[in-house]
C-alpha positions as a Python dict, from the first residue, in 0.01 Angstrom:
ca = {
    (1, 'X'): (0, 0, 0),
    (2, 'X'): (-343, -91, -168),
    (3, 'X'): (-139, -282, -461),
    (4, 'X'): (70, -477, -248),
    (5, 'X'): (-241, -582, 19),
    (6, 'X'): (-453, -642, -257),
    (7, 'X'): (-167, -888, -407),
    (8, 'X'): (-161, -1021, -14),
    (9, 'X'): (-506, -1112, -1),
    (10, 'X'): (-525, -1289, -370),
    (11, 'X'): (-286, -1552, -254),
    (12, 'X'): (-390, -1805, 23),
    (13, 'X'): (-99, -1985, 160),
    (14, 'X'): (-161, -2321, 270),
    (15, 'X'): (69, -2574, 517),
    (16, 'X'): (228, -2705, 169),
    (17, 'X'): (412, -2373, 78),
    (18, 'X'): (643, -2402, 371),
    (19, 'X'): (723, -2750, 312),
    (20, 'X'): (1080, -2599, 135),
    (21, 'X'): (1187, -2378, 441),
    (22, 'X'): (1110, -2701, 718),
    (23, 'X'): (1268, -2927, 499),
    (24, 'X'): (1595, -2693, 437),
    (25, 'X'): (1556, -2627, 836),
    (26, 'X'): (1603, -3001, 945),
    (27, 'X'): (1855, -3082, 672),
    (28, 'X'): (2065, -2745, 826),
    (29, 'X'): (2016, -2890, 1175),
    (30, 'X'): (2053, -3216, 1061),
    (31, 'X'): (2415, -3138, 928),
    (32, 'X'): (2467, -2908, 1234),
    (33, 'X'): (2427, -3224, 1526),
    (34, 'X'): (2564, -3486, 1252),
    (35, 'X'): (2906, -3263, 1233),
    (36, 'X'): (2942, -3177, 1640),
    (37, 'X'): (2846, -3511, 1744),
    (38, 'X'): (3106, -3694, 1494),
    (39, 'X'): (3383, -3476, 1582),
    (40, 'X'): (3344, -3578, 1956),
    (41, 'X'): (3308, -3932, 1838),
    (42, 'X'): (3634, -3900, 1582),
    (43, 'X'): (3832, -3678, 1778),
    (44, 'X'): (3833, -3916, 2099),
    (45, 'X'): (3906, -3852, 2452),
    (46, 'X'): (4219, -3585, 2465),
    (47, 'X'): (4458, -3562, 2804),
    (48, 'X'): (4535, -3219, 2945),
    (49, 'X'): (4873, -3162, 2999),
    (50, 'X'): (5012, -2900, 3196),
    (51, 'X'): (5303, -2782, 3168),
    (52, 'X'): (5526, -2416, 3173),
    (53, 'X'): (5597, -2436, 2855),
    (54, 'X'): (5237, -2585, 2735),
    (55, 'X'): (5084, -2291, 2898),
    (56, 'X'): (5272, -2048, 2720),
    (57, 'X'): (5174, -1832, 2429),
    (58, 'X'): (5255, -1914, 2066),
    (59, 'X'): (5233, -1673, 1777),
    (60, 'X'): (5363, -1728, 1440),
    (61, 'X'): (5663, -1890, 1558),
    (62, 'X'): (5757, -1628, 1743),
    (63, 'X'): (5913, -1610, 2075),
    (64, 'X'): (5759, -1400, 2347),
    (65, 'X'): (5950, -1076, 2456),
    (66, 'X'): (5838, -865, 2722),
    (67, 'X'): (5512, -816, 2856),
    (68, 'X'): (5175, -790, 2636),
    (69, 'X'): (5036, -546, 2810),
    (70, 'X'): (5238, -251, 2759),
    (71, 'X'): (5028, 52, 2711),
    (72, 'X'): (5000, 265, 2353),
    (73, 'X'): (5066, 598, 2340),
    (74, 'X'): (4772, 823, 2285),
    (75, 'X'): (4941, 977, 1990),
    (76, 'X'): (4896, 606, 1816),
    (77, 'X'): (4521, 601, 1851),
    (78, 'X'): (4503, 994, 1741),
    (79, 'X'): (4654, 924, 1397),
    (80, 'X'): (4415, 605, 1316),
    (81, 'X'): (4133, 882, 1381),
    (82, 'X'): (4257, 1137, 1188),
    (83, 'X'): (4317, 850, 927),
    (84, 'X'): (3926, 777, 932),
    (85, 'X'): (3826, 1097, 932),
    (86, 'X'): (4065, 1179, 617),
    (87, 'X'): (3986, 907, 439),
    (88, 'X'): (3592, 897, 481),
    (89, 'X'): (3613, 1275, 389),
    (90, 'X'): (3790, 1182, 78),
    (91, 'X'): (3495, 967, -42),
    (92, 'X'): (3274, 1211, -124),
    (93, 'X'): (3506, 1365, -379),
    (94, 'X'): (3464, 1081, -614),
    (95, 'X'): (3080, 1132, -675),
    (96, 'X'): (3125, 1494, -699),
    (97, 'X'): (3390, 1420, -965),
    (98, 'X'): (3176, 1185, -1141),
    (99, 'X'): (2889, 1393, -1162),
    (100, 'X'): (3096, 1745, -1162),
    (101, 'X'): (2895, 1855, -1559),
    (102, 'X'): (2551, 1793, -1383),
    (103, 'X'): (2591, 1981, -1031),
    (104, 'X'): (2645, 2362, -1200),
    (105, 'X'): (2791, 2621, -1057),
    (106, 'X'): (2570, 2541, -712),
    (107, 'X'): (2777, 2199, -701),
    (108, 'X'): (3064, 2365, -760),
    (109, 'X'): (3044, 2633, -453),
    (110, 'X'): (2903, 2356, -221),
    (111, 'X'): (3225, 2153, -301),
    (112, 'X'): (3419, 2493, -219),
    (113, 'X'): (3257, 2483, 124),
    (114, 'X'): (3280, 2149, 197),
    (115, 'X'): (3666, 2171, 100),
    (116, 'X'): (3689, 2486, 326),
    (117, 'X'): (3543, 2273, 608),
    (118, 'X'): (3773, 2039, 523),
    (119, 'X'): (4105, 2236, 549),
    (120, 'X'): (3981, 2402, 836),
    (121, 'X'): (3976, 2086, 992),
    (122, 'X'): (4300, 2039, 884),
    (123, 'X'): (4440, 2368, 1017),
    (124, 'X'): (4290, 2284, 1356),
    (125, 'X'): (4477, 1981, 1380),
    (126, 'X'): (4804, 2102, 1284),
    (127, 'X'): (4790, 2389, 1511),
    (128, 'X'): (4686, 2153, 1789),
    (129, 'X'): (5014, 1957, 1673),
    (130, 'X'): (4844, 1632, 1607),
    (131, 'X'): (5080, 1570, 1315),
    (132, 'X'): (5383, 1669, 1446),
    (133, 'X'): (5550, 1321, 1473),
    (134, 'X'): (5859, 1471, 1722),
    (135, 'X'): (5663, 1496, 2062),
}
């Protein structure tokens, strides 16, 4: 803390220093107003027209089928979780891996545990059924 204030206190800024930051300031809201107010200028008066088939969706070329808001089933939203929580999990092998020579033998049990966690977490889910893609 004492370095760094000291450093602080050596330099005096003055109104010149901060001539950079205004000037890249204006020319950012410069470019800003220059762009919206030429694409109202450009892009000229437009007509709304209304229409049943104006007003209807468009996707991809696609034709709409059915209704959009048909609900998910819960079992949808449970795997993406379980995905997550898998794959986040599986991160911290690598580092262990990559350092596995420097951790010892107290690396080594703590990865036991955390893979014991792991697979318990696992049984719990597969006894709860989670993964049995059937129901």
């Amino acid at each position: 803390m004492g370095l760094f204030k000291g450093i602080l206190m050596e330099k005096q800024f003055v109104p010149e220093d901060f001539v950079p930051v205004v000037l890249q300031l204006g020319v950012a809201l410069g470019f800003v107003v220059l762009v919206m107010v030429l694409t109202h200028i450009i892009g000229g008066k437009r007509r709304r027209i209304r229409s049943i088939r104006k007003e209807d969706n468009f996707e991809c070329g696609i034709e709409i089928k059915g209704n959009a808001r048909f609900p998910f089933s819960v079992k949808y939203f449970l795997i993406a979780i379980l995905f997550v929580l898998f794959d986040v999990e599986v991160i911290f092998f690598y580092p262990w891996a990559v350092g596995f020579r420097d951790f010892g033998w107290s690396g080594f049990w703590e990865m036991i545990l955390f893979i014991g966690f792991f697979l318990s977490g696992f049984y719990y889910i597969y006894k709860k059924g989670a993964l049995d893609w059937n129901k």
